[in-house]
C-alpha positions as a printed NumPy array, in Angstrom:
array([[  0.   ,   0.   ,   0.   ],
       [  1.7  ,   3.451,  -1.42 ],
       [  0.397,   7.09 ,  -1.17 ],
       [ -2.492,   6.565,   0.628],
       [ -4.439,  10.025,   1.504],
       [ -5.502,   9.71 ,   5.411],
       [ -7.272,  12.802,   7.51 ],
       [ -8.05 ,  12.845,  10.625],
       [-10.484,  14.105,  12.375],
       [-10.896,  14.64 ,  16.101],
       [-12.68 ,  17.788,  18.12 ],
       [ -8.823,  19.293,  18.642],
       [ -5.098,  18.675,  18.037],
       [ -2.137,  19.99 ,  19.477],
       [ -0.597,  22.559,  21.136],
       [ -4.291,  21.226,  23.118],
       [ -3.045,  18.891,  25.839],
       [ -4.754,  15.639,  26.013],
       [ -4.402,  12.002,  25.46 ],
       [ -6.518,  11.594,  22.358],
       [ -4.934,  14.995,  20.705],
       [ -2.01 ,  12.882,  21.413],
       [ -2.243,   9.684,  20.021],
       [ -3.657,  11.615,  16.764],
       [ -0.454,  13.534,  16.806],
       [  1.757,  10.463,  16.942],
       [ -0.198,   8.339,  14.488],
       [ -0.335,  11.428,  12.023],
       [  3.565,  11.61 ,  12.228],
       [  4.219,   8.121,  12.088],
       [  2.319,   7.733,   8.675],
       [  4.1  ,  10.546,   7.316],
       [  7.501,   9.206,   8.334],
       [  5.838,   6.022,   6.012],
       [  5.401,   8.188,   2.791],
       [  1.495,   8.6  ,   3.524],
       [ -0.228,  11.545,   2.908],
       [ -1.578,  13.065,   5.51 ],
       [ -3.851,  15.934,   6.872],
       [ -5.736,  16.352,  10.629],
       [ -9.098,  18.163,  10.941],
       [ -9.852,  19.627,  14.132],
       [-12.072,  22.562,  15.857],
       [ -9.562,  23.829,  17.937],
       [ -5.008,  24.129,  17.881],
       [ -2.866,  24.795,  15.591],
       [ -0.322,  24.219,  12.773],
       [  1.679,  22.135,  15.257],
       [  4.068,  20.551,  12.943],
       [  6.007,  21.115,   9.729],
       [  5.808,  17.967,   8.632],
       [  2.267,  17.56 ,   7.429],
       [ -1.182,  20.298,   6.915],
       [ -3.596,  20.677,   9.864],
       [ -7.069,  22.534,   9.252],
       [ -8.764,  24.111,  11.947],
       [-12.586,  24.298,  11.638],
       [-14.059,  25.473,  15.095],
       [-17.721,  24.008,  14.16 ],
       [-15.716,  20.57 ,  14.225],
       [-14.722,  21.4  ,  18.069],
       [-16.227,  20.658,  21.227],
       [-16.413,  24.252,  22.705],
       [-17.736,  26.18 ,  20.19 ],
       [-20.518,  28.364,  20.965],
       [-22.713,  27.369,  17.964],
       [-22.671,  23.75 ,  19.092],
       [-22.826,  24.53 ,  22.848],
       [-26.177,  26.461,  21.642],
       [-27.109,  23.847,  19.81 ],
       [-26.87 ,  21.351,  22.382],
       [-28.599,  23.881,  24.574],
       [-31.686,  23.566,  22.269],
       [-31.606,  20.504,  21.996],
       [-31.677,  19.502,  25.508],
       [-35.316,  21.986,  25.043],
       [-36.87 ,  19.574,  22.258],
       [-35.911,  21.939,  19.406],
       [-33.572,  20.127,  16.61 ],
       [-33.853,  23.131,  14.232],
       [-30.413,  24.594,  14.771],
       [-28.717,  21.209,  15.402],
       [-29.6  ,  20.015,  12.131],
       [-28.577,  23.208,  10.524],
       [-25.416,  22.834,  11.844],
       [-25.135,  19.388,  11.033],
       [-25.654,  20.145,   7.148],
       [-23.196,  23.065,   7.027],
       [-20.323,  20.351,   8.472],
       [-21.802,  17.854,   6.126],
       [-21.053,  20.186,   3.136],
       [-17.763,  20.916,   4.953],
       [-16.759,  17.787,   4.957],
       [-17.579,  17.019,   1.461],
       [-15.665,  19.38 ,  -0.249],
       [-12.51 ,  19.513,   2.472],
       [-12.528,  15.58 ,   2.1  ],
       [-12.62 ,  15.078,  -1.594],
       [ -9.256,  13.917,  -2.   ],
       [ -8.723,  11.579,   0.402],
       [ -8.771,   7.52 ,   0.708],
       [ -9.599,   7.434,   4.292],
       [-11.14 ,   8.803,   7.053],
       [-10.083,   8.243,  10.62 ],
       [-12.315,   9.943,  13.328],
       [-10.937,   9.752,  16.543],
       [-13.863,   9.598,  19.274],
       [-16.117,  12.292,  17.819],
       [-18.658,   9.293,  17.293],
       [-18.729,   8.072,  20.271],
       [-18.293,  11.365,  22.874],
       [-21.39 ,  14.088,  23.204],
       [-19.383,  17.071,  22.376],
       [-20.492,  17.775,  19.135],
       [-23.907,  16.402,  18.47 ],
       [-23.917,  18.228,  14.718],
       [-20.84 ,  16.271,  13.8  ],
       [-22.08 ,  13.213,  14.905],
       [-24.745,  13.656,  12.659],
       [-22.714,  15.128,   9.414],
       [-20.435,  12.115,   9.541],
       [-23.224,   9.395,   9.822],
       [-25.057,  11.071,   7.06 ],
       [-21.517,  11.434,   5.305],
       [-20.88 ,   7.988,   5.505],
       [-23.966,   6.68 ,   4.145],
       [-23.636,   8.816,   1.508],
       [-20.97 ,   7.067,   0.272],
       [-17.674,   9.174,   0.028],
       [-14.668,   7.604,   1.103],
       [-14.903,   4.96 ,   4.052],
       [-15.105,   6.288,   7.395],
       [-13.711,   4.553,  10.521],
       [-14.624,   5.381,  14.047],
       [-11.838,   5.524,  16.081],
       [-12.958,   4.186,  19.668],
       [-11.276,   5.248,  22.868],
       [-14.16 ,   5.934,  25.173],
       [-18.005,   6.6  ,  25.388],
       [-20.025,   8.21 ,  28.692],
       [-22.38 ,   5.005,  28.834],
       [-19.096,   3.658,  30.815],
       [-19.756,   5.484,  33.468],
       [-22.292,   4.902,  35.827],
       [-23.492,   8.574,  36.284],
       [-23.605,  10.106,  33.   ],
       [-26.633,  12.206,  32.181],
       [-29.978,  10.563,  31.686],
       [-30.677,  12.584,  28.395],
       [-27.713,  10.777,  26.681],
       [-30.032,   7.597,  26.556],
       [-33.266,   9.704,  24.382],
       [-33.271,  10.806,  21.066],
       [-31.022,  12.529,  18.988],
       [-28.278,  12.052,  21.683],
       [-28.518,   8.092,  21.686],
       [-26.925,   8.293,  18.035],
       [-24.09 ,   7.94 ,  19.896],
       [-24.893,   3.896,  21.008],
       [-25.715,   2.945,  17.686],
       [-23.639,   1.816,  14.268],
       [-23.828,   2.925,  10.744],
       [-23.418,  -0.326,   8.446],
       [-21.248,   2.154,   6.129],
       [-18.897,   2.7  ,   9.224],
       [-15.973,   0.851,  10.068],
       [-15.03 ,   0.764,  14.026],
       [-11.753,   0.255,  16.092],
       [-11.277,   0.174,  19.996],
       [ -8.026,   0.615,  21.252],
       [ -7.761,  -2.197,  23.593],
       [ -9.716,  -6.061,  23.936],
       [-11.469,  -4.066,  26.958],
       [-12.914,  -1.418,  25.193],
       [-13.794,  -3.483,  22.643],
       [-16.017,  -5.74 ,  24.636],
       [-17.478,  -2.432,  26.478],
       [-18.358,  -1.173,  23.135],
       [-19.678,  -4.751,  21.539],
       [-22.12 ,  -4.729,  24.145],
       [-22.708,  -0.938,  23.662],
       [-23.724,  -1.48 ,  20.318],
       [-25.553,  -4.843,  21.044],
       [-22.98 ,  -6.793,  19.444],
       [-24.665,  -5.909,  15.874],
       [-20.758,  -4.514,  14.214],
       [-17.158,  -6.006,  14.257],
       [-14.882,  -4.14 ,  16.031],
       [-11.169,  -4.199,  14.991],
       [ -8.274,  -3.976,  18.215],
       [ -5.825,  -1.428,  17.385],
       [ -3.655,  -0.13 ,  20.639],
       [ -2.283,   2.827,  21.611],
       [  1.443,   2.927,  21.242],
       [  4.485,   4.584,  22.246],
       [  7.228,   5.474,  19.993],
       [ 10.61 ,   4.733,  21.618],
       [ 12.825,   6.745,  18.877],
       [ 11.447,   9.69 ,  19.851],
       [ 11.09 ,   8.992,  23.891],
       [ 14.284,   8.099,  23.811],
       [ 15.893,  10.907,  21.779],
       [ 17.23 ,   8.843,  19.43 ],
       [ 19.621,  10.819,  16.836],
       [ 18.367,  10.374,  13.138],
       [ 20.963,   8.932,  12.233],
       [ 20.191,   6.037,  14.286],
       [ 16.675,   6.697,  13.291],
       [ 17.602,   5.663,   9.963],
       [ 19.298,   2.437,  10.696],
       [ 16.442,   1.563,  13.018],
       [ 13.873,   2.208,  10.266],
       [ 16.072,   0.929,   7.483],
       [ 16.784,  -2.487,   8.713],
       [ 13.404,  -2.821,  10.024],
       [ 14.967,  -3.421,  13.589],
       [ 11.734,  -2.921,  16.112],
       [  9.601,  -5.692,  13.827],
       [ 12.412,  -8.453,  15.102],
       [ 12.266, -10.24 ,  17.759],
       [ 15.324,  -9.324,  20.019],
       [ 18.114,  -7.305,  19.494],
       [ 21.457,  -7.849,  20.851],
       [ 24.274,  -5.433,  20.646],
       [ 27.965,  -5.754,  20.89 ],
       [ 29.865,  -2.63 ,  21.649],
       [ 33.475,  -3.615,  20.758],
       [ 36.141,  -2.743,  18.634],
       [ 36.744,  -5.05 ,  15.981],
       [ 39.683,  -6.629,  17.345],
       [ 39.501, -10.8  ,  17.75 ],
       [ 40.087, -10.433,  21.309],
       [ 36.586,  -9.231,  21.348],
       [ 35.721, -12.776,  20.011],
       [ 32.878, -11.036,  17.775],
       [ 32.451, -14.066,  15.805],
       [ 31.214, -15.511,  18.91 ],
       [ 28.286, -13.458,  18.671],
       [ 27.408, -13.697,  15.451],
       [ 27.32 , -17.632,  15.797],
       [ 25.129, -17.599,  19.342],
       [ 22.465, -14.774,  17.355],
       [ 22.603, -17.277,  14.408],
       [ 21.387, -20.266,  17.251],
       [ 18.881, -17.851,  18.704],
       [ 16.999, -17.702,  15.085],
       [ 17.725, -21.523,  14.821],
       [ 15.332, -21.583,  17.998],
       [ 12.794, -19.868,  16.278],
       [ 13.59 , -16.075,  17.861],
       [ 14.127, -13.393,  14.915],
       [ 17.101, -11.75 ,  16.906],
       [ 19.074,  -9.312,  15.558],
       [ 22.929,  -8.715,  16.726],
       [ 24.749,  -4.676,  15.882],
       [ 28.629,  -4.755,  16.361],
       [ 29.508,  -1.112,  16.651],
       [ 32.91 ,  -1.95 ,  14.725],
       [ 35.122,   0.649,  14.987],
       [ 38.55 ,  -0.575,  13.654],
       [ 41.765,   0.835,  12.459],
       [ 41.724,   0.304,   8.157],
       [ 45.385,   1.082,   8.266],
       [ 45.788,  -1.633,  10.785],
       [ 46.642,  -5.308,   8.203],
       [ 45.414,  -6.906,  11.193],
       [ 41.949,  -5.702,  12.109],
       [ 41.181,  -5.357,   8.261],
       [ 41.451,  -9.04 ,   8.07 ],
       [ 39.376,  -9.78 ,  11.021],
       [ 36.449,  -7.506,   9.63 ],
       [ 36.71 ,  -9.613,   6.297],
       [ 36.763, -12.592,   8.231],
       [ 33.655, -11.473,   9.895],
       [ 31.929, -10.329,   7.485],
       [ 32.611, -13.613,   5.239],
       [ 31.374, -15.883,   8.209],
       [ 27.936, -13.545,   8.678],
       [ 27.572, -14.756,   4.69 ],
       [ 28.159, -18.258,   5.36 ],
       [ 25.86 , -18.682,   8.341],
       [ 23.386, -15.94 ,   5.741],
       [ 23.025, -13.614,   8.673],
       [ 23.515, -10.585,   5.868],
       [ 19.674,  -9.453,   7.465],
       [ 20.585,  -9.924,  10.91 ],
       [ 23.961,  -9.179,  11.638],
       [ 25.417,  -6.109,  11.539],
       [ 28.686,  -4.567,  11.666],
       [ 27.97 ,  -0.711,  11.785],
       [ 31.424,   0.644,  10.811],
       [ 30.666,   1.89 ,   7.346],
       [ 27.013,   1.601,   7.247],
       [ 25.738,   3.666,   4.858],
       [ 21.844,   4.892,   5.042],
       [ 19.589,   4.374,   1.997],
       [ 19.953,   8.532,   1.646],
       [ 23.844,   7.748,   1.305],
       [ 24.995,   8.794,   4.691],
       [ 27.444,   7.568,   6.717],
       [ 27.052,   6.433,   9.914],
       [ 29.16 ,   7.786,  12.544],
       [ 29.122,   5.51 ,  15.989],
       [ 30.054,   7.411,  18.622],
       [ 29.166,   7.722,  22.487],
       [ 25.819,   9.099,  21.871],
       [ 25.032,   6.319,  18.727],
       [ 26.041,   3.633,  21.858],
       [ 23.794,   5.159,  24.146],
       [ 20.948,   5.307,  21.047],
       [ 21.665,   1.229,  20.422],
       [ 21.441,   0.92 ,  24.144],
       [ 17.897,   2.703,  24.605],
       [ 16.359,  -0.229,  21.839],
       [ 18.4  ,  -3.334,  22.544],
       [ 17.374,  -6.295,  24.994],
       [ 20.751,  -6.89 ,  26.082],
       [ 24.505,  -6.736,  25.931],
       [ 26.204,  -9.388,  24.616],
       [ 30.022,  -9.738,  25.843],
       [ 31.691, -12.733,  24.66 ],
       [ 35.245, -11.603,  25.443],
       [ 38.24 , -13.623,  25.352],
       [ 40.188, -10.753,  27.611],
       [ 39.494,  -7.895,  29.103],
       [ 41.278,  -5.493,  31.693],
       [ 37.615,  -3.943,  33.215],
       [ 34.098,  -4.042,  32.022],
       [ 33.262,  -0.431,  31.519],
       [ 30.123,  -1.484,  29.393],
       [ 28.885,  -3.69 ,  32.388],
       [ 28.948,   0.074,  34.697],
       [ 26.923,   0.999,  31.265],
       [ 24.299,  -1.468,  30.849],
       [ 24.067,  -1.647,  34.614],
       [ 23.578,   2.236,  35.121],
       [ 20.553,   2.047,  32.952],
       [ 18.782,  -1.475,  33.669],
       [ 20.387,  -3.488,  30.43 ],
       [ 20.369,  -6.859,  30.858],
       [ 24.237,  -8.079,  29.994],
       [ 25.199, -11.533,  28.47 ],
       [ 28.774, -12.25 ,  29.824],
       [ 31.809, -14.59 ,  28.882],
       [ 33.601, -15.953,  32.092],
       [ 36.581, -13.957,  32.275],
       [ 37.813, -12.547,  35.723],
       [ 37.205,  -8.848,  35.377],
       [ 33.352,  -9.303,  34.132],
       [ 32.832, -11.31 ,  36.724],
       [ 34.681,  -9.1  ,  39.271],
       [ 31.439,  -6.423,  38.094],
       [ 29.106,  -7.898,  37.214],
       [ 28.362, -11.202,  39.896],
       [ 25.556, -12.998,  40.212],
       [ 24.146,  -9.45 ,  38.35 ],
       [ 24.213, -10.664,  34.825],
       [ 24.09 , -13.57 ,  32.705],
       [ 27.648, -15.787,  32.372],
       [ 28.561, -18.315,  29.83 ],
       [ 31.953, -20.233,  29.797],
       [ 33.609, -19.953,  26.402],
       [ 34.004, -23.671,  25.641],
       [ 29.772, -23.48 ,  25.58 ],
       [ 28.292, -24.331,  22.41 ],
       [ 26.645, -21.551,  20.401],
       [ 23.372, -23.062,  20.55 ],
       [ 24.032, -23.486,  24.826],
       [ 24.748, -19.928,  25.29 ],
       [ 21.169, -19.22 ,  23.127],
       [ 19.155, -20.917,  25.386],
       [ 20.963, -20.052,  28.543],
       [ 20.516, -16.258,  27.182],
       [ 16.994, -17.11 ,  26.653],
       [ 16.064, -18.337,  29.997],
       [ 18.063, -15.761,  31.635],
       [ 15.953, -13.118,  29.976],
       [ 13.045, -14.826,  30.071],
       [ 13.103, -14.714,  34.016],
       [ 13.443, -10.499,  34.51 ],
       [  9.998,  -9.017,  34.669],
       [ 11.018,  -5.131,  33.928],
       [ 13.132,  -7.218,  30.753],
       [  9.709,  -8.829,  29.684],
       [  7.847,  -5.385,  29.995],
       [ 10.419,  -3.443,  28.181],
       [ 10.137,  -6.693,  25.728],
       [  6.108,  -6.759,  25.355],
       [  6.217,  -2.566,  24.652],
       [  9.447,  -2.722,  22.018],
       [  7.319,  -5.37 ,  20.492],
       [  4.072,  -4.794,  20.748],
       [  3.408,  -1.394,  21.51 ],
       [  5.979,   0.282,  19.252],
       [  4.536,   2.574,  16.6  ],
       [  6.501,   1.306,  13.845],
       [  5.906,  -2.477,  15.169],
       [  1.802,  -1.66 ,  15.106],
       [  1.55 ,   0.593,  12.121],
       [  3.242,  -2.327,   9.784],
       [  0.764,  -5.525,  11.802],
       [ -2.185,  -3.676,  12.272],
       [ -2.758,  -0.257,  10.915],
       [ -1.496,  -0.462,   7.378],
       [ -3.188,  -3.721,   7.205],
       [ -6.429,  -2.556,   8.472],
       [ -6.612,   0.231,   5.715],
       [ -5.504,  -1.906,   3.227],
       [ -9.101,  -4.085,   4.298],
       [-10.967,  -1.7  ,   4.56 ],
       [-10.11 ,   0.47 ,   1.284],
       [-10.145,  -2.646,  -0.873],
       [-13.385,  -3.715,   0.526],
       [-14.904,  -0.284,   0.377],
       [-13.527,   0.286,  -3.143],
       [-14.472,  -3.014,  -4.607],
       [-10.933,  -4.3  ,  -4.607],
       [ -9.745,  -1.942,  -7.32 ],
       [ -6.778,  -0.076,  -7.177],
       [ -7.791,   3.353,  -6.132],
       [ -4.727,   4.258,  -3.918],
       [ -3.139,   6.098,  -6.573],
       [ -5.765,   7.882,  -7.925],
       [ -4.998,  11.497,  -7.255],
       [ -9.092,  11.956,  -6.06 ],
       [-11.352,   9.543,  -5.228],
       [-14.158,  11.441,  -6.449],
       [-13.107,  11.668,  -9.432],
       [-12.459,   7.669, -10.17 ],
       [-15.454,   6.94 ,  -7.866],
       [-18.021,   9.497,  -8.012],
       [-20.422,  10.258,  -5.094],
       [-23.788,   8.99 ,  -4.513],
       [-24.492,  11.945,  -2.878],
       [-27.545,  14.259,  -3.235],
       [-26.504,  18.306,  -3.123],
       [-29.492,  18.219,   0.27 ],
       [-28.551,  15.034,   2.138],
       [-32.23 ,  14.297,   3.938],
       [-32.532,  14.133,   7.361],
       [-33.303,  10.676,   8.509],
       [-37.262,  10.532,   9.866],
       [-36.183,   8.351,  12.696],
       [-33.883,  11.031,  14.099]])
């Protein structure tokens, strides 16, 4: 799936402080950073990035004082002026919307701040524009005391589906809260909220790039060696026990940080040596040795301090496998910020690092040290939470097994399974059904 058009739609966006303005935010800017086109559509904030256009609308917000009117009226038995409203954001929404593929709308379905949208996009759905999904985070039928009104007419639009309108809850919770909500009459789709670790962690884009390149956070485990490239470092160790680790059915992925002298005969070898045995064992997509590494822009990547910190912040553990060593100044590294390290049995990492980290001996098999690394991980809890968000609930993980995946079902299914994606308008491949005066259902 290329080039897809997305907007978004929720009652605000940033600068506004709150958790759904966020989540929009970080979704919007992780399908950008995947070549989508994007746009967010919102009543109230601002311009908040450079990256993609935000529109600000304030009849799409939740304190504007036409709707609060409106809702004031409403609450008095006279519809008149929510309807109105609800046709001018219909006819909004049709023209601002013509050239997108997809419509997300994050909670405005489901929350009773803007009765008039509500409305628009129900009647915009039906009319058959471009698919609409309802985003789900939360509804006030949840809670116990929310105001009686909510459950009579027009307001109870807000407990009941559109067949035209696709839904996603953000957790197997909500979903059930909002299967029963609905009466169990529309599939709901699980989507979470996620975190992006790049960006909480600071990563430099440089790093970024490697991360993204070599598709890093969709593995399973990633093990880093920070060494020179020098055989005392016994890197060829390493690349044998991650080659047992995928043997064992584990998609683990091993970075060498490399440096080495190329004027040194000696250390030139041993990089060709290990980069000859990382094509025998056909590790080429799961090894790497970063001295060199070039991005797919052409830039070179410089490791430094702050690139070993970065490789730190994303990796499960440190992997040692040192013939010799004088100290263990990595094990004060990894320990200072919780890494789990994967030690050879050589005095001085043992001196550190005690019954505090994981020790092989070095006449251990390959496949021994993968299983013994295994268990040893397997048994820290703050490892296996720091191993269920990298892999679960990273951004990059869920937008590549669940988001792009969902849009690709629903576009093809809404579009008949033809190619519409790179259509520069939808409307004009797949005109509207639309009437200029979209009716007002009698029912309502």
């Amino acid at each position: 799936m290329e080039n897809l058009n997305v907007a978004f739609l929720h009652f605000s966006c940033p600068p506004v402080v709150g958790g759904v303005e966020e989540i929009v935010r970080q979704q919007s800017l992780l399908l950008h950073q995947y070549q989508q086109q994007v746009k967010i559509f919102a009543g109230n904030g601002k311009q908040f990035t450079d990256k993609h256009p935000v529109e600000i609308n304030p009849l799409l917000g939740s304190q504007n004082e036409q709707i609060l009117a409106a809702h004031q009226l409403v609450l008095e038995h006279d519809l008149t002026k929510m309807y109105d409203l609800a046709r001018e954001i219909y006819q909004y929404l049709r023209d601002a919307l013509r050239k997108f593929h997809i419509l997300i709308a994050h909670n405005v379905m489901t929350m009773h701040y803007n009765l008039p949208l509500t409305y628009a996009l129900h009647w915009f759905a039906g009319d058959g524009h471009l698919p609409v999904v309802s985003w789900n985070h939360d509804s006030p039928y949840f809670y116990s005391e929310y105001p009686v009104y909510l459950d009579q007419p027009p307001w109870n639009i807000l407990k009941q589906t559109h067949p035209e309108i696709y839904y996603v809850a953000i957790s197997k919770a909500r979903k059930k809260k909002f299967s029963e909500l609905y009466g169990n009459k529309k599939p709901l789709q699980v989507i979470p909220n996620g975190i992006d670790p790049l960006n909480f962690f600071r990563i430099h884009p440089d790093i970024m790039s490697l991360i993204r390149n070599e598709k890093l956070l969709e593995g399973e485990m990633i093990l880093v060696q920070p060494a020179r490239l020098h055989p005392r470092k016994n890197v060829e160790l390493s690349i044998r026990i991650t080659h047992a680790i995928n043997d064992l059915g584990i998609d683990a992925r091993l970075l060498v940080t490399g440096a080495y002298d190329p004027h040194e005969i000696k250390t030139v070898e041993y990089h060709d040596k290990l980069k000859e045995l990382v094509r025998e064992l056909g590790m080429e997509n799961k090894v790497f040795i970063l001295t060199g590494y070039t991005t797919k822009s052409g830039k070179q990547i410089v490791i430094d301090n702050d690139s070993i910190s970065d490789l730190y912040a994303i990796a499960d553990c440190v992997l040692l496998p040192s013939l010799e060593e004088g100290f263990g100044l990595t094990l004060l590294e990894s320990g200072i910020i919780k890494l789990p390290v994967v030690c050879s049995n050589i005095p001085a990492f043992v001196e550190i690092g005690g019954d505090d980290v994981c020790i092989f001996d070095l006449g251990d098999s390959p496949k021994a040290i993968a299983r013994k690394t295994l268990d040893f991980l397997h048994t820290l809890k703050p490892h296996r939470m720091f191993h269920k968000v990298m892999h679960q609930y990273a951004w990059d993980k869920i937008l590549h097994s669940e988001i792009l995946p969902f849009f690709n079902l629903v576009t093809n299914e809404y579009y008949g399974n033809r190619n519409c994606v790179n259509s520069p308008m939808i409307s004009e491949k797949y005109p509207s059904r639309l009437s200029d005066n979209p009716t007002i259902p009698s029912d309502t």
